[in-house]
N, CA and C atoms of all chains as a GROMACS GRO file, in nm:
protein
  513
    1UNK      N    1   1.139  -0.376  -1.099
    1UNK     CA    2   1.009  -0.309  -1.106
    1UNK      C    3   0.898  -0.412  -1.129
    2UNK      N    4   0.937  -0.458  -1.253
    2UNK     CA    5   0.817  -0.595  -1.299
    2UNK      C    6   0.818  -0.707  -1.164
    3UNK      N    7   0.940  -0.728  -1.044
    3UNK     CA    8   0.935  -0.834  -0.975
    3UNK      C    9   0.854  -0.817  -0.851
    4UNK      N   10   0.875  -0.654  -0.832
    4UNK     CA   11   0.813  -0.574  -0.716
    4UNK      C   12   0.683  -0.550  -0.779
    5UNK      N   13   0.629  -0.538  -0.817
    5UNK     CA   14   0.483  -0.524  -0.865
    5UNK      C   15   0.419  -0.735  -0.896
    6UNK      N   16   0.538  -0.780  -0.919
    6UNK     CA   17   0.454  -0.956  -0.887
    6UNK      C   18   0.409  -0.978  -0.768
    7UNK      N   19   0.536  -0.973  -0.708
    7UNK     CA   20   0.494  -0.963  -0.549
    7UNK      C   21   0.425  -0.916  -0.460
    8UNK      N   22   0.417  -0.762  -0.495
    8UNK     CA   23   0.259  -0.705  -0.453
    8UNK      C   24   0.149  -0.757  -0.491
    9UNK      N   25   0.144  -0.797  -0.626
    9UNK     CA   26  -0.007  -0.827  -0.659
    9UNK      C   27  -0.048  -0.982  -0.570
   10UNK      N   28   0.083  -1.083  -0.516
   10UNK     CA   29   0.071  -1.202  -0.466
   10UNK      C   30   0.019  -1.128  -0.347
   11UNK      N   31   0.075  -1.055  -0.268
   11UNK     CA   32   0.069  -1.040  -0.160
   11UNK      C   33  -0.114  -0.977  -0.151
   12UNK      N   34  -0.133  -0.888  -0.244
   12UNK     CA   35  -0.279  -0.893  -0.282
   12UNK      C   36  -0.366  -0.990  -0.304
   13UNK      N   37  -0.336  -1.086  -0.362
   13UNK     CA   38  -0.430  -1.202  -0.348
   13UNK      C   39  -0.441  -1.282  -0.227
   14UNK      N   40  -0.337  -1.310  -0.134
   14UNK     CA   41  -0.312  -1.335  -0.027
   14UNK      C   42  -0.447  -1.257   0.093
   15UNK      N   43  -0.442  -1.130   0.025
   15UNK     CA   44  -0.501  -1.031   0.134
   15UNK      C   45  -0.634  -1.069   0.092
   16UNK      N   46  -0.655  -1.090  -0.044
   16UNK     CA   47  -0.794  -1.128  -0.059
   16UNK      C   48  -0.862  -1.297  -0.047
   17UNK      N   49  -0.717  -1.366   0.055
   17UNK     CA   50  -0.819  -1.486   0.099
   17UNK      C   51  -0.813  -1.481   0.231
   18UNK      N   52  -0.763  -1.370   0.276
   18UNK     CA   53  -0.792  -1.359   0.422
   18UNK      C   54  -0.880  -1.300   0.423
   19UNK      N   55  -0.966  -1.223   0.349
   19UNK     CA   56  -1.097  -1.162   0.345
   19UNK      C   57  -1.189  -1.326   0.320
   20UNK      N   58  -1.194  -1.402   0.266
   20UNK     CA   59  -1.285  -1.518   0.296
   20UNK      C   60  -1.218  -1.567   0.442
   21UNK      N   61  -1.154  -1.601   0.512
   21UNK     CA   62  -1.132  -1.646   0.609
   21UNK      C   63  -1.158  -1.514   0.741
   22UNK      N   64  -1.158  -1.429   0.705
   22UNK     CA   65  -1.247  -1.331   0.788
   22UNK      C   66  -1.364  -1.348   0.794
   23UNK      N   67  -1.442  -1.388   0.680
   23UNK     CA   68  -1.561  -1.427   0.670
   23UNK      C   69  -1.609  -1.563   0.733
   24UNK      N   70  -1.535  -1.667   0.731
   24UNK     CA   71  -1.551  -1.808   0.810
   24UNK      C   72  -1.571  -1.731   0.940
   25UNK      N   73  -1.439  -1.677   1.000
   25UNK     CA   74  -1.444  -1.596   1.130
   25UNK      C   75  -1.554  -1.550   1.161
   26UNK      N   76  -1.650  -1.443   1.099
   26UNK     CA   77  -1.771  -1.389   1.116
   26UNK      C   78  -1.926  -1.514   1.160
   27UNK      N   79  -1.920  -1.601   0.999
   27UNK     CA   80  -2.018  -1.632   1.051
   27UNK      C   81  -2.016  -1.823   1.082
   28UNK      N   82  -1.872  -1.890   1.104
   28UNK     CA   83  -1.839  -1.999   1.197
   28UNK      C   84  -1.963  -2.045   1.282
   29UNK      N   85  -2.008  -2.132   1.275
   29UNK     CA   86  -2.132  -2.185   1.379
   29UNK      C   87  -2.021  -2.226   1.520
   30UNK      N   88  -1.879  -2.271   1.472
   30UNK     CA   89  -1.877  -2.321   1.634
   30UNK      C   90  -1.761  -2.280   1.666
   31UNK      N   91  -1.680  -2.270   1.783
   31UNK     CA   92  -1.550  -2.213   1.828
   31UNK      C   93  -1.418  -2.286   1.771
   32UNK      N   94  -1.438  -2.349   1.727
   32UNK     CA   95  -1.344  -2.428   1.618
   32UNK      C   96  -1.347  -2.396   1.525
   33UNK      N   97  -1.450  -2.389   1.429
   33UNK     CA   98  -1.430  -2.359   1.320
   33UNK      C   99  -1.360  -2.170   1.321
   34UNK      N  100  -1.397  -2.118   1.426
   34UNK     CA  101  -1.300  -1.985   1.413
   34UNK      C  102  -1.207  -1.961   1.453
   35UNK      N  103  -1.092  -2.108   1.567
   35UNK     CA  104  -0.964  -2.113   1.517
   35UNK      C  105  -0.932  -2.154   1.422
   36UNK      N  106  -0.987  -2.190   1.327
   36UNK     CA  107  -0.936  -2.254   1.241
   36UNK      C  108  -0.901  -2.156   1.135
   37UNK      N  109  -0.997  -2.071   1.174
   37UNK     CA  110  -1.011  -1.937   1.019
   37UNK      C  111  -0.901  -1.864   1.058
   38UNK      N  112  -0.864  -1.843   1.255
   38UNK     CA  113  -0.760  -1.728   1.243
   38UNK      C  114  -0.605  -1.805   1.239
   39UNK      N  115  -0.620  -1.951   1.253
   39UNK     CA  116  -0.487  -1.984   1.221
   39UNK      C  117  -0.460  -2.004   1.072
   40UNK      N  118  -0.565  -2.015   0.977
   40UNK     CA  119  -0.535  -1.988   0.805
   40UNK      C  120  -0.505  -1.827   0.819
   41UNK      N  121  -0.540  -1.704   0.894
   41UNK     CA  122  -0.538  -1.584   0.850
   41UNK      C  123  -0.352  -1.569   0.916
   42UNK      N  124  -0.362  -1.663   1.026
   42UNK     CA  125  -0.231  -1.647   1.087
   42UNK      C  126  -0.068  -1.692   0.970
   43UNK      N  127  -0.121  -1.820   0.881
   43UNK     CA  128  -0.031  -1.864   0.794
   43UNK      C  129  -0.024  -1.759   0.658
   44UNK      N  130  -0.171  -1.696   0.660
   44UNK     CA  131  -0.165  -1.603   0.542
   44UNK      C  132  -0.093  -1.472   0.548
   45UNK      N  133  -0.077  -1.423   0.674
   45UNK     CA  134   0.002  -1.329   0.728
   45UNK      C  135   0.115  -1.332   0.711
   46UNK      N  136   0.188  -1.445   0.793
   46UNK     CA  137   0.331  -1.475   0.745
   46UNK      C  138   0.376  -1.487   0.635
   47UNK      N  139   0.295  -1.549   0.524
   47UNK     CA  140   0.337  -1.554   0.345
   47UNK      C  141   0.292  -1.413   0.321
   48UNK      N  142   0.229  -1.371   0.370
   48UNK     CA  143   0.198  -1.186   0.323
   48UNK      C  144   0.359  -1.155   0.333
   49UNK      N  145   0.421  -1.139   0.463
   49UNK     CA  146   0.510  -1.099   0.506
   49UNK      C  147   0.656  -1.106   0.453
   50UNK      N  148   0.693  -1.268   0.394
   50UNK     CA  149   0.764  -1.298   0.357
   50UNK      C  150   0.758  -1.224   0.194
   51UNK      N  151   0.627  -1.224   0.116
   51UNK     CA  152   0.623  -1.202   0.016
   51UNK      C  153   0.652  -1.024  -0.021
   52UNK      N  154   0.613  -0.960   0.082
   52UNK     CA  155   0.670  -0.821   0.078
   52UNK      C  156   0.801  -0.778   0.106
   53UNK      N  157   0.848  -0.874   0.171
   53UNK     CA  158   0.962  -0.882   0.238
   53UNK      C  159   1.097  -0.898   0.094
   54UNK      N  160   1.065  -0.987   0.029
   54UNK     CA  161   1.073  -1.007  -0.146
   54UNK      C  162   1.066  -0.891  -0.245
   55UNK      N  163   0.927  -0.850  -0.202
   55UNK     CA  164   0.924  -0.681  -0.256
   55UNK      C  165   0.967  -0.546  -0.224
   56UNK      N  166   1.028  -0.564  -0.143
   56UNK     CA  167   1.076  -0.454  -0.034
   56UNK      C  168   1.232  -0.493  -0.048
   57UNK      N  169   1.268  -0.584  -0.068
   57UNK     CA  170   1.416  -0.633  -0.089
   57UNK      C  171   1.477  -0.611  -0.003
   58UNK      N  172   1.461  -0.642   0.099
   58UNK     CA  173   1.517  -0.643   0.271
   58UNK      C  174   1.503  -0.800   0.343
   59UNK      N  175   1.625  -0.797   0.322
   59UNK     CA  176   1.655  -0.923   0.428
   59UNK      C  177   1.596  -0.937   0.565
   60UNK      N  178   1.562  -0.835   0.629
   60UNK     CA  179   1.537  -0.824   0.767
   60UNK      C  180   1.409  -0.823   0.787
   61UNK      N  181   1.342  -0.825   0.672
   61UNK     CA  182   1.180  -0.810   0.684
   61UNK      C  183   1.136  -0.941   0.738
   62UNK      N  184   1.228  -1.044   0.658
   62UNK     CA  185   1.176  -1.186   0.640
   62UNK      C  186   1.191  -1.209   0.790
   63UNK      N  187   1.274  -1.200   0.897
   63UNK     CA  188   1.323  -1.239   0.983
   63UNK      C  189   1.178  -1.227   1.111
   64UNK      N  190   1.141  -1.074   1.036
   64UNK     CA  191   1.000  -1.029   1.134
   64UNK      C  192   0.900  -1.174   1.068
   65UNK      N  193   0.891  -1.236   0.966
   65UNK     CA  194   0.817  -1.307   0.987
   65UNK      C  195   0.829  -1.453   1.004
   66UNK      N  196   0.969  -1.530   1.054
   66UNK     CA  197   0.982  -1.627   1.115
   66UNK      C  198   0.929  -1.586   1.266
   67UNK      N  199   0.977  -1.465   1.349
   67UNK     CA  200   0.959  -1.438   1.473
   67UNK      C  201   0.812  -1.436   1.496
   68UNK      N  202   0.713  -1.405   1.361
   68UNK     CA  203   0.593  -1.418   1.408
   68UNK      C  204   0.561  -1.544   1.385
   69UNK      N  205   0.588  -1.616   1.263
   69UNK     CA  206   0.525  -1.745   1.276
   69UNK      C  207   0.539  -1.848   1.415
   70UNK      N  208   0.692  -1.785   1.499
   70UNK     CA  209   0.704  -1.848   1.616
   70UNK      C  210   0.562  -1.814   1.674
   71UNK      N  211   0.567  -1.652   1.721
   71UNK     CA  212   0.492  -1.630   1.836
   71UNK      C  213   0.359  -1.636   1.789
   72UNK      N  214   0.285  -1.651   1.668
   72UNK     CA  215   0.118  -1.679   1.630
   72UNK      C  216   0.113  -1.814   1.685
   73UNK      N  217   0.164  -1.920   1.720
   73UNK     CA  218   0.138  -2.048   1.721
   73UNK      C  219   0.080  -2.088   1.855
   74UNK      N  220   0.148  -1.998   1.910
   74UNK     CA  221   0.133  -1.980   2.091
   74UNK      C  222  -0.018  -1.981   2.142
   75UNK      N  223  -0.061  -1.876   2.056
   75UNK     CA  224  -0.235  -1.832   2.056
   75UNK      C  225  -0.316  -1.979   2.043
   76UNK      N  226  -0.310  -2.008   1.911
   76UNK     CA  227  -0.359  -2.079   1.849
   76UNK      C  228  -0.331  -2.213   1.962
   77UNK      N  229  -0.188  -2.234   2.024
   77UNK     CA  230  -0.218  -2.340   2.102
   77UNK      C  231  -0.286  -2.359   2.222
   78UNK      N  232  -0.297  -2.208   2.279
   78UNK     CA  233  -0.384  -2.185   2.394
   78UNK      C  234  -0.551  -2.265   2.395
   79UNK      N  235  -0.595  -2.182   2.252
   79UNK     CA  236  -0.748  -2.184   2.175
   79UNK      C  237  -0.775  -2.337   2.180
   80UNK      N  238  -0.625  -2.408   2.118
   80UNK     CA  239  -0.677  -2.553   2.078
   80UNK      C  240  -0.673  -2.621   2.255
   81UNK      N  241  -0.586  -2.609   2.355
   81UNK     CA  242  -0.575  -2.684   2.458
   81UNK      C  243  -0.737  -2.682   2.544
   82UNK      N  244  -0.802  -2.537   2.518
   82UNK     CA  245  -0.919  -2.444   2.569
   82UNK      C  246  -1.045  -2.568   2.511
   83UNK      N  247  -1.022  -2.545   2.372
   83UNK     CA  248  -1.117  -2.654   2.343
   83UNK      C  249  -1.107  -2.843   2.353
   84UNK      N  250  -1.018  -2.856   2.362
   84UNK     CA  251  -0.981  -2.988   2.412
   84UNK      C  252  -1.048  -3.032   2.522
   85UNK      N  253  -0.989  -2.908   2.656
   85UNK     CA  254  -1.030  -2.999   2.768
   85UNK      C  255  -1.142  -2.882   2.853
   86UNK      N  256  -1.183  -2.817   2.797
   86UNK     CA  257  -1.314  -2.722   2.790
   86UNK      C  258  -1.272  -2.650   2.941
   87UNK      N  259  -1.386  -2.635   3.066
   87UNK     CA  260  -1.338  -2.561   3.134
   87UNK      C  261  -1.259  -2.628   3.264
   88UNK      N  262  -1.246  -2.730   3.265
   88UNK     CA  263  -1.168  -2.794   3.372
   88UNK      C  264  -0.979  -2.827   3.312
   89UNK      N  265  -0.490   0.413  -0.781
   89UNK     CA  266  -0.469   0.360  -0.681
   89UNK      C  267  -0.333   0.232  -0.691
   90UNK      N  268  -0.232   0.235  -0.616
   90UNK     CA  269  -0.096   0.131  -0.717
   90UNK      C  270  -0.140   0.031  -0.560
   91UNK      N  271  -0.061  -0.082  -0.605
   91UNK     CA  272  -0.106  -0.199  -0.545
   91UNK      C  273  -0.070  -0.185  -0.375
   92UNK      N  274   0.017  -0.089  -0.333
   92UNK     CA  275   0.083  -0.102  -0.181
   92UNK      C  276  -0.065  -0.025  -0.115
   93UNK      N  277  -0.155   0.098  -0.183
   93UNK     CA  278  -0.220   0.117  -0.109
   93UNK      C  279  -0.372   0.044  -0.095
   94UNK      N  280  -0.390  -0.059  -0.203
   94UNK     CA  281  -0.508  -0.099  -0.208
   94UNK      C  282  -0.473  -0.228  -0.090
   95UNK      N  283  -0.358  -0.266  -0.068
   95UNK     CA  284  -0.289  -0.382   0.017
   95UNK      C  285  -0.331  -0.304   0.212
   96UNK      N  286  -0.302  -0.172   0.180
   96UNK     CA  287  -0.315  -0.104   0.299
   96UNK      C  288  -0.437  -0.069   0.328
   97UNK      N  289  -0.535  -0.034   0.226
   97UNK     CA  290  -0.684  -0.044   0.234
   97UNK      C  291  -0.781  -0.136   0.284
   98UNK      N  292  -0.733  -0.269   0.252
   98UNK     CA  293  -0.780  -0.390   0.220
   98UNK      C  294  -0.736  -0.448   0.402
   99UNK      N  295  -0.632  -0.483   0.417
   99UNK     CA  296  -0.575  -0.464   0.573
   99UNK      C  297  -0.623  -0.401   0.670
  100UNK      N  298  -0.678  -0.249   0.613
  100UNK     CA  299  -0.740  -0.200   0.782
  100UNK      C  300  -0.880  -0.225   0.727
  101UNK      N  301  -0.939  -0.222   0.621
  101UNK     CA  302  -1.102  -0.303   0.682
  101UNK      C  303  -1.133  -0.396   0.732
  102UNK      N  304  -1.034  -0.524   0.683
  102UNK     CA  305  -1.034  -0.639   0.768
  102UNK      C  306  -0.994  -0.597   0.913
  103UNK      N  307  -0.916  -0.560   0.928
  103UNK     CA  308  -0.883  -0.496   1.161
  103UNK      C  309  -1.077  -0.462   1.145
  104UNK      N  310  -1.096  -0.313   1.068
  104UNK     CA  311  -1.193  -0.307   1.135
  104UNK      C  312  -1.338  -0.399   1.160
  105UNK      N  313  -1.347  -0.479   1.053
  105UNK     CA  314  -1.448  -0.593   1.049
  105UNK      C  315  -1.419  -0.720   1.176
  106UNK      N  316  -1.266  -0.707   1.205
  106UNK     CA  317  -1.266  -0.830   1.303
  106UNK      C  318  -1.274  -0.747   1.444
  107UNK      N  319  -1.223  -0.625   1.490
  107UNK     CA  320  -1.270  -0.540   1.595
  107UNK      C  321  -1.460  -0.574   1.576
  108UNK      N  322  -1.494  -0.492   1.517
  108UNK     CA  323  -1.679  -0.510   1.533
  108UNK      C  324  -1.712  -0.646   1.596
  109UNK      N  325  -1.658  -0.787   1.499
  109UNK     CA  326  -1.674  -0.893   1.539
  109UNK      C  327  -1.663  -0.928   1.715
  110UNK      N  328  -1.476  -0.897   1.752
  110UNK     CA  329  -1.512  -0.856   1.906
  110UNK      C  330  -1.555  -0.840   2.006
  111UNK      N  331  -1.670  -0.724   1.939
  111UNK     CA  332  -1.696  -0.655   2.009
  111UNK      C  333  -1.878  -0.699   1.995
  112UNK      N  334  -1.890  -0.727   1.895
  112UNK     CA  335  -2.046  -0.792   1.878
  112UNK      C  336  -2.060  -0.920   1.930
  113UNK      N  337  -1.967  -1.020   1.911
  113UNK     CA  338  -1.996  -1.194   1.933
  113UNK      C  339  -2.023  -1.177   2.104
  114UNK      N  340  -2.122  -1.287   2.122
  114UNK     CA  341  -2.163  -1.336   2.249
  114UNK      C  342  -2.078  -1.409   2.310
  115UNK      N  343  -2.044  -1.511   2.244
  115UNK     CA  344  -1.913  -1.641   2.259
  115UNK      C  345  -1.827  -1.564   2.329
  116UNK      N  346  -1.733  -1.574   2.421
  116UNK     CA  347  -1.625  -1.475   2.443
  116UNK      C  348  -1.530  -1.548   2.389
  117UNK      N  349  -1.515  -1.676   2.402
  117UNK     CA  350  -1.420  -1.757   2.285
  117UNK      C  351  -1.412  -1.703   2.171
  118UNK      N  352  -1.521  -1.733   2.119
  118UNK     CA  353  -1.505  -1.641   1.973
  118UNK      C  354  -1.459  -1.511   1.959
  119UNK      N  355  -1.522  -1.404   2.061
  119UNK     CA  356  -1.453  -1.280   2.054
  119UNK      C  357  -1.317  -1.282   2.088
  120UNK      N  358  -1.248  -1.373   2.137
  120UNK     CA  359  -1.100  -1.329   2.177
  120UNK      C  360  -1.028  -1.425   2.059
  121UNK      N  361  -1.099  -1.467   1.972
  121UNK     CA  362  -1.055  -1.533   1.918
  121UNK      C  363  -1.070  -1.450   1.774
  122UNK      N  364  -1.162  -1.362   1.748
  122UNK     CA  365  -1.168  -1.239   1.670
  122UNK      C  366  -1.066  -1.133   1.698
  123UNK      N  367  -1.103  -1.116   1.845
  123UNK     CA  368  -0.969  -1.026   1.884
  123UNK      C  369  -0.808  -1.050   1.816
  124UNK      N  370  -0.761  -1.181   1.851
  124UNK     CA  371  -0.690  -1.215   1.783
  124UNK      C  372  -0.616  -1.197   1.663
  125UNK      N  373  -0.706  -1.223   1.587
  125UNK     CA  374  -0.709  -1.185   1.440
  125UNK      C  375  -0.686  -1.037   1.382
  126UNK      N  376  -0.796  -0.969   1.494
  126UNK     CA  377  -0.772  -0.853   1.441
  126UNK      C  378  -0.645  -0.761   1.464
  127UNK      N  379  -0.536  -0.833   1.579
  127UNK     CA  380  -0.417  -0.800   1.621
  127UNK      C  381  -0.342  -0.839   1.514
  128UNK      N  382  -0.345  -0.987   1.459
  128UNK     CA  383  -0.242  -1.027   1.393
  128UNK      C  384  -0.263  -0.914   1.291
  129UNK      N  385  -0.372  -0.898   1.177
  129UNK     CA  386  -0.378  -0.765   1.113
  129UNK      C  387  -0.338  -0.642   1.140
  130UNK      N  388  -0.334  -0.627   1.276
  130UNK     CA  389  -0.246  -0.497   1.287
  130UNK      C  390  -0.099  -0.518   1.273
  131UNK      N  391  -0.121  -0.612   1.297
  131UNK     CA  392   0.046  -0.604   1.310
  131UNK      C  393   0.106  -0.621   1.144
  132UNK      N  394   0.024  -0.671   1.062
  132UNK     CA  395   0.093  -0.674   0.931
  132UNK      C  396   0.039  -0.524   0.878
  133UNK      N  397  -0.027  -0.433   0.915
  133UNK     CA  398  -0.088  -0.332   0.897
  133UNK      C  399   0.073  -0.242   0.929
  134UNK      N  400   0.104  -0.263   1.030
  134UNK     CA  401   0.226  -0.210   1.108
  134UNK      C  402   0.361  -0.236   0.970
  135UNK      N  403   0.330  -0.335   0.970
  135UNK     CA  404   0.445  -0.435   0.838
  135UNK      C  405   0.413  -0.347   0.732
  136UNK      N  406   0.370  -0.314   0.674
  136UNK     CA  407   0.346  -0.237   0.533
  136UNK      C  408   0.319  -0.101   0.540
  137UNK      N  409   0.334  -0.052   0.718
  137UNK     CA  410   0.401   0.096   0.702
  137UNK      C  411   0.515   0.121   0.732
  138UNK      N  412   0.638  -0.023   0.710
  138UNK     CA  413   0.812  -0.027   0.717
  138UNK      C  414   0.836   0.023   0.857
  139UNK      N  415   0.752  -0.063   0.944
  139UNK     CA  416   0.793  -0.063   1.085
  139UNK      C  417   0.829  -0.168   1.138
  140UNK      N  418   0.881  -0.299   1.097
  140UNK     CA  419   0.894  -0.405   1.121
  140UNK      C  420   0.932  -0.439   1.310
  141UNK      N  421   0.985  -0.340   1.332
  141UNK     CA  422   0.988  -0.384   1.497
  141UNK      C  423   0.887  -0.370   1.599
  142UNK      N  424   0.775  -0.263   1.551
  142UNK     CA  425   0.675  -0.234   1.607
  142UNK      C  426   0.532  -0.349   1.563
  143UNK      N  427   0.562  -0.409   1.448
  143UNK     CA  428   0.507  -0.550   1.392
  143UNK      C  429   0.562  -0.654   1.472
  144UNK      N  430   0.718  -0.649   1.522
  144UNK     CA  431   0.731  -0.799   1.640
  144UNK      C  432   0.666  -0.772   1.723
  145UNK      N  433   0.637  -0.609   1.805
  145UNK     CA  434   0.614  -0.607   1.955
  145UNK      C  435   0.460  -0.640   1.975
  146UNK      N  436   0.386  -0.645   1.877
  146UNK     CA  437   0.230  -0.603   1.834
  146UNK      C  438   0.203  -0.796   1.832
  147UNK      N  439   0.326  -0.840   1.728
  147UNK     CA  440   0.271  -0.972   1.733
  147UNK      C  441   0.329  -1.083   1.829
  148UNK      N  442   0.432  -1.006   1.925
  148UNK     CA  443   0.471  -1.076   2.042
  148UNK      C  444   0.355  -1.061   2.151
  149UNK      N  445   0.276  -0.954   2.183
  149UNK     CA  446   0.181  -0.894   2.292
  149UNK      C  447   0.029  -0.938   2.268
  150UNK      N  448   0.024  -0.881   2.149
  150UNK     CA  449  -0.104  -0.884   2.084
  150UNK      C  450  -0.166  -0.996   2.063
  151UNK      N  451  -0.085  -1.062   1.970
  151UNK     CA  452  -0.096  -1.188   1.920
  151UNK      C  453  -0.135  -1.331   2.027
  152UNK      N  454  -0.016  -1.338   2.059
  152UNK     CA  455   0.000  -1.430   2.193
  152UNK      C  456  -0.022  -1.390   2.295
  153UNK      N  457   0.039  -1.311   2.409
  153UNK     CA  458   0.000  -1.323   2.527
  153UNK      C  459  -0.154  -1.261   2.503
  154UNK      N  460  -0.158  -1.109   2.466
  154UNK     CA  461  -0.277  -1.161   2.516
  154UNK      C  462  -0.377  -1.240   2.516
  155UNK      N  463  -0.391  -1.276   2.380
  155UNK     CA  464  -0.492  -1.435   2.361
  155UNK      C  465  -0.465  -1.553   2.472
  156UNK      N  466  -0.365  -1.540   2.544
  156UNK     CA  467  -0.315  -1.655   2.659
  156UNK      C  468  -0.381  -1.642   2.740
  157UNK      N  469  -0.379  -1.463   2.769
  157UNK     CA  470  -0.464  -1.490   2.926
  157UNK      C  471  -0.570  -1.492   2.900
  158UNK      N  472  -0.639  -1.427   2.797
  158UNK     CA  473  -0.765  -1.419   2.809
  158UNK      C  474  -0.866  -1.548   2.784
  159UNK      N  475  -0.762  -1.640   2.742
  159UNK     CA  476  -0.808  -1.772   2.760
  159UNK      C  477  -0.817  -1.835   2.878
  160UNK      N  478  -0.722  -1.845   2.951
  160UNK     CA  479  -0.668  -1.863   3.084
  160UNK      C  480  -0.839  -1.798   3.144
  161UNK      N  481  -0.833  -1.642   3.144
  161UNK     CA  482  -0.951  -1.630   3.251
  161UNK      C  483  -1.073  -1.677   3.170
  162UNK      N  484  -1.127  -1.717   3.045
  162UNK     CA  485  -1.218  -1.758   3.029
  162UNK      C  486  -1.245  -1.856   3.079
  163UNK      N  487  -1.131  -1.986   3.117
  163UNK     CA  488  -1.137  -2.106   3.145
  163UNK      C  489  -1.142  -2.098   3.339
  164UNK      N  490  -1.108  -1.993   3.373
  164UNK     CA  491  -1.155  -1.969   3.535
  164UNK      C  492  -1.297  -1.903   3.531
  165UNK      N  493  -1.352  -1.851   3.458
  165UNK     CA  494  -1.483  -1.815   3.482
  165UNK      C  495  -1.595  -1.816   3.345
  166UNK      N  496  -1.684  -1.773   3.327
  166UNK     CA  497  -1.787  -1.871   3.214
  166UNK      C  498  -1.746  -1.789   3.078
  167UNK      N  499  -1.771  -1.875   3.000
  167UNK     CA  500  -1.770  -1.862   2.856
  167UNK      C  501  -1.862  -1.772   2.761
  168UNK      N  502  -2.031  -1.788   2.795
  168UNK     CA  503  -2.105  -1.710   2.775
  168UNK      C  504  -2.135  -1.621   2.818
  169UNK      N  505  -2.109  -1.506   2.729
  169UNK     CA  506  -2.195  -1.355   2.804
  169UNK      C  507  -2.339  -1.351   2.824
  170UNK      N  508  -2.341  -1.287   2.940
  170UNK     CA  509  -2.473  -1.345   3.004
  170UNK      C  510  -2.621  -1.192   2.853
  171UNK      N  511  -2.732  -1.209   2.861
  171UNK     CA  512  -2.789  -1.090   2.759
  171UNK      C  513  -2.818  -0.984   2.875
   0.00000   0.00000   0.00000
């Protein structure tokens, strides 16, 4: 009870720094600086995940969030190749 | 209010603050890059209503491809939305 209520409250603080990195997102002056915010919201997701996953006491939860940390990276490498070599 | 629903509260304002974003930014970079975001949130939105497979398919689709193409066609045609 006491371990499942730690873990929620982590996973709550978690949620509340993806609310500042939503905020970078919002008002970011340049297209970089707002991959940058959704690949911190992307790593904050996955420790969300894992950490409920802890609270939920299911092995299989965790698994959903290796499979995402695979497939978030994908995005993020698109965004970064996009800004690298711009439109050519 | 116990901590799973303020977690579930807190989760869909952020979707809905990064949808608006979307849907407001000029940048289309930026908007698909809001878009983004606001997928990956669904999909942990999905995660904390003990749907975990409908959270892979959200962050296999959502997440990645579509952010792929829509990069892809930004980079075949212009970046700025015209006013």
């Amino acid at each position: 009870m006491i371990a499942e209520l730690s873990f929620g409250v982590a996973a709550a603080v978690m949620v509340g720094f993806m609310v500042v990195s939503v905020l970078r997102l919002a008002i970011g002056p340049t297209a970089a600086d707002r991959a940058v915010a959704m690949d911190t919201i992307n790593t904050l997701v996955v420790t969300t995940m894992v950490l409920l996953g802890a609270a939920f006491g299911q092995v299989v939860l965790v698994d959903v969030a290796i499979v995402y940390a695979l497939l978030s990276f994908i995005s993020t490498l698109y965004i970064a190749r996009y800004l690298e070599k711009g439109a050519r | 209010m116990s901590v799973w629903a303020a977690l579930q509260v807190m989760t869909l304002v952020l979707i809905v603050v990064g949808a608006a974003l979307a849907v407001r930014l000029k940048d289309l970079l930026a908007a698909v890059i809001a878009l983004a975001a606001a997928s990956l949130l669904l999909s942990l939105a999905f995660y904390l209503l003990q749907a975990p497979d409908v959270a892979i398919a959200e962050a296999g689709i959502g997440a990645a491809l579509t952010t792929a193409i829509y990069v892809l066609a930004i980079r075949k045609t212009h970046r700025k939305e015209e006013e």
